[in-house]
C-alpha positions as CSV (number, residue, x, y, z in Angstrom):
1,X,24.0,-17.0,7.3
2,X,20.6,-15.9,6.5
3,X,21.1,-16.1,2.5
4,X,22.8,-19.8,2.6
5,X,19.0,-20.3,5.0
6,X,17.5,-18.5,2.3
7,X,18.9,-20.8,-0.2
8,X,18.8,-23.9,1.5
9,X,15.0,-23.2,1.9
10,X,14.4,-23.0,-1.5
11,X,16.2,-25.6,-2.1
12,X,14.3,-27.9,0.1
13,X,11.2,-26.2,-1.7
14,X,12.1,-27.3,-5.0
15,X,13.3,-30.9,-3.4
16,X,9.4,-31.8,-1.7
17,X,7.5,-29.6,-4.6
18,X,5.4,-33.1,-5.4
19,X,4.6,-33.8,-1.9
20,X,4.4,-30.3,-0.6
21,X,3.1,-28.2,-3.4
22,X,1.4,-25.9,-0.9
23,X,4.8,-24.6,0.9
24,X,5.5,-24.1,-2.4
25,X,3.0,-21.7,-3.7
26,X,3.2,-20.3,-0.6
27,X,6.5,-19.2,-0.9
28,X,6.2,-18.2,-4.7
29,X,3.3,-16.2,-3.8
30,X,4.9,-14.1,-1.0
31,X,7.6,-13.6,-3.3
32,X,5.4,-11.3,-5.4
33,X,4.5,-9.2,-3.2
34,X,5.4,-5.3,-3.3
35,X,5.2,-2.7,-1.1
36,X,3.0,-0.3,-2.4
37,X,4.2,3.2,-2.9
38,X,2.3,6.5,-3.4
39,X,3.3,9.1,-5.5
40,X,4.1,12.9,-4.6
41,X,0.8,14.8,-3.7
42,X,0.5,18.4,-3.7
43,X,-0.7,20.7,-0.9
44,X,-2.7,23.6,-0.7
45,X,0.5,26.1,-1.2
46,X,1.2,24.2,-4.1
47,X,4.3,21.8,-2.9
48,X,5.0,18.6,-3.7
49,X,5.1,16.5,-0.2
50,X,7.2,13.4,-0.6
51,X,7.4,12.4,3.1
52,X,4.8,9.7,4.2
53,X,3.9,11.3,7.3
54,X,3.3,14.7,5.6
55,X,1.3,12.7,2.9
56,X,-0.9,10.9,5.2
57,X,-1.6,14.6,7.5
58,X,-3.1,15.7,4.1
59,X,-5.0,12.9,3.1
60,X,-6.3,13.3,6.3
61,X,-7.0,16.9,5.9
62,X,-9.3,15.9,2.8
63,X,-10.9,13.4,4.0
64,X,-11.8,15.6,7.2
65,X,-12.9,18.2,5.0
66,X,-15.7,16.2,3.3
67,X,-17.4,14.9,6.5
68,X,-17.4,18.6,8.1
69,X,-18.0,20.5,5.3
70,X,-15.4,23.2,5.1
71,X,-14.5,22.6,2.0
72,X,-18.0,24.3,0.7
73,X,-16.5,24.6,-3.4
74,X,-16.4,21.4,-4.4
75,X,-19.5,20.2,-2.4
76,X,-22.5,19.0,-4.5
77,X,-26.1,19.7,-3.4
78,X,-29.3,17.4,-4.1
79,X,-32.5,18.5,-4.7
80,X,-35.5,16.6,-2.8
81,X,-35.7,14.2,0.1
C-alpha cells in the first residue's frame, strides 16, 4: 500500500508540475538527500571503531582534550599577549 501511495504521489506530481512546480521541487529535492556516513576512526590502542556510539565517545574524547589541555603534545604555544 505505501509504494502504490508512493507512486500515485508522483504521479499526481508529474500531473500538476505546471501549476504546482513548488511540490515538485520539493519532492525532487528531498529525494537527494543522503544520510551521511562516517568512516572507521582509530583509537588510541590502535583499533578501528566502526560502531557509531563508540565513534562519537572518541570524538568526544578529542574534542574534550583540546579545551582541558591533556593532551599537552600536540598543543601549540603563542608568544606575546
Amino acid at each position: 500500500m505505501v509504494r502504490k501511495a508512493k507512486v500515485q504521489l508522483e504521479l499526481n506530481l508529474t500531473r500538476k508540475v505546471r501549476n504546482n512546480k513548488k511540490g515538485f521541487y520539493r519532492h525532487v529535492s528531498q529525494k537527494k538527500k543522503v544520510e551521511k556516513v562516517y568512516p572507521p576512526l582509530m583509537n588510541t590502542t590502535g583499533k578501528l571503531v566502526a560502531v557509531d556510539e563508540e565513534k562519537a565517545e572518541l570524538l568526544n574524547n578529542i574534542f574534550a582534550s583540546v579545551f582541558t589541555g591533556s593532551l599537552s603534545c600536540h598543543t601549540s604555544q603563542v608568544d606575546g599577549l
